[in-house]
C-alpha positions in Angstrom: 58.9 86.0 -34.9 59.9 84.6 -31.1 61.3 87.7 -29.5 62.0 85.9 -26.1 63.6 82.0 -25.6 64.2 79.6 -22.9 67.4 78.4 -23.5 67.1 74.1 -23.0 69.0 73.1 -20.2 69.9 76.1 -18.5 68.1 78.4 -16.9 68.9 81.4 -18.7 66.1 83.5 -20.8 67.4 84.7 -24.5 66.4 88.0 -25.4 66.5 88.1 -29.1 65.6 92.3 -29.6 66.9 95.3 -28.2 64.4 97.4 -25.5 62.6 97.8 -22.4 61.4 94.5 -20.7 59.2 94.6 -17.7 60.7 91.6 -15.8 59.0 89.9 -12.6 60.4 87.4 -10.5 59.5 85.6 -7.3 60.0 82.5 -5.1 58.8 80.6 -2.5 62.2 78.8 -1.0 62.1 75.8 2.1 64.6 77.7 3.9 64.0 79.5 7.3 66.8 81.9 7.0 67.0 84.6 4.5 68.0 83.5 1.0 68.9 86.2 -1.9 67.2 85.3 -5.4 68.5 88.2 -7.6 67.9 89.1 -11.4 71.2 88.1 -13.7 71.7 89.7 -17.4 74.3 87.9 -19.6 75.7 86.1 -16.6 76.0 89.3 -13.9 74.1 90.2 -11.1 72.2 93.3 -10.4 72.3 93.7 -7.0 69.4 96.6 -6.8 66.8 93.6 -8.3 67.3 91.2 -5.5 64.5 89.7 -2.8 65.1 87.7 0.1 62.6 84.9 1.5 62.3 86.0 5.2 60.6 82.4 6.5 59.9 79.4 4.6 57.1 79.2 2.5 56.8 83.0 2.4 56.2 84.3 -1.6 58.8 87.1 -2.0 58.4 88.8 -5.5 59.5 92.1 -7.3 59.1 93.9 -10.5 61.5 95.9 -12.1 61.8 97.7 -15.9 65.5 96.8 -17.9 66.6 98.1 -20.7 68.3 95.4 -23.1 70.6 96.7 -25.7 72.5 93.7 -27.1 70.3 91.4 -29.3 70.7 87.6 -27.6 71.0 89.1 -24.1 70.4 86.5 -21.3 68.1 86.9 -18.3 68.1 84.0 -15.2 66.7 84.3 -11.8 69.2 82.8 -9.5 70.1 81.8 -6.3 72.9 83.6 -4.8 74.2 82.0 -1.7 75.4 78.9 -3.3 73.9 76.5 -0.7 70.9 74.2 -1.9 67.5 75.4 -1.4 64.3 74.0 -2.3 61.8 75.7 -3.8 57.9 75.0 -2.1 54.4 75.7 -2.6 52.7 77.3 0.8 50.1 75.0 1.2 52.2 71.5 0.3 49.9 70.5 -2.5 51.8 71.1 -5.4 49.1 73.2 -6.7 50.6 76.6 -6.1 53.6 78.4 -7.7 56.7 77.9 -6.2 59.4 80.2 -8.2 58.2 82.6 -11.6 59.6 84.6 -14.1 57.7 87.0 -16.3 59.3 88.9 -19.5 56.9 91.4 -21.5 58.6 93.6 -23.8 57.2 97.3 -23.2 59.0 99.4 -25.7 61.6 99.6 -28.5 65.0 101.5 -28.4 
């Protein structure tokens, strides 16, 4: 049984069982200013899981623990400023990671 599902054209994560999901995120943006990339569940924003790239092509990550208690819960990684921003590998080759997301479920409810 798939517990977790990317959701086809969107770029939202379905959770499909209750618990505690270790969740890490990161991204490597072109920008030079700072640029907010927070954690969203079902469409909101939790502020406290947010990173901001400090110079481009600077690998900004963080890891948090969430508990999910509706079945078919959404997690997305997002954006928040609402401008464009490209996301870039350090070195330019196309070889490195540019943006992640990692979901492991650690424990039930």
């Amino acid at each position: 049984m798939r517990l977790i599902n990317a959701n086809s054209g969107t770029a939202a994560i379905q959770i499909d069982d209750t618990g505690f999901y270790q969740v890490t995120f990161g991204v490597m943006s072109s920008a030079t200013n700072n640029t907010p990339w927070s954690l969203e569940i079902n469409g909101v924003q939790i502020s406290q899981y947010q990173t901001n790239n400090r110079a481009a092509g600077q690998m900004d990550a963080i890891t948090v623990i969430i508990q999910i208690t509706t079945s078919g819960s959404s997690i997305a990684f997002v954006n928040n400023t609402g401008a464009n921003r490209n996301i870039v590998d350090s070195g330019g080759t196309g070889v490195t990671p540019c943006a992640f997301l990692t979901i492991v479920k650690v424990g039930g409810l």
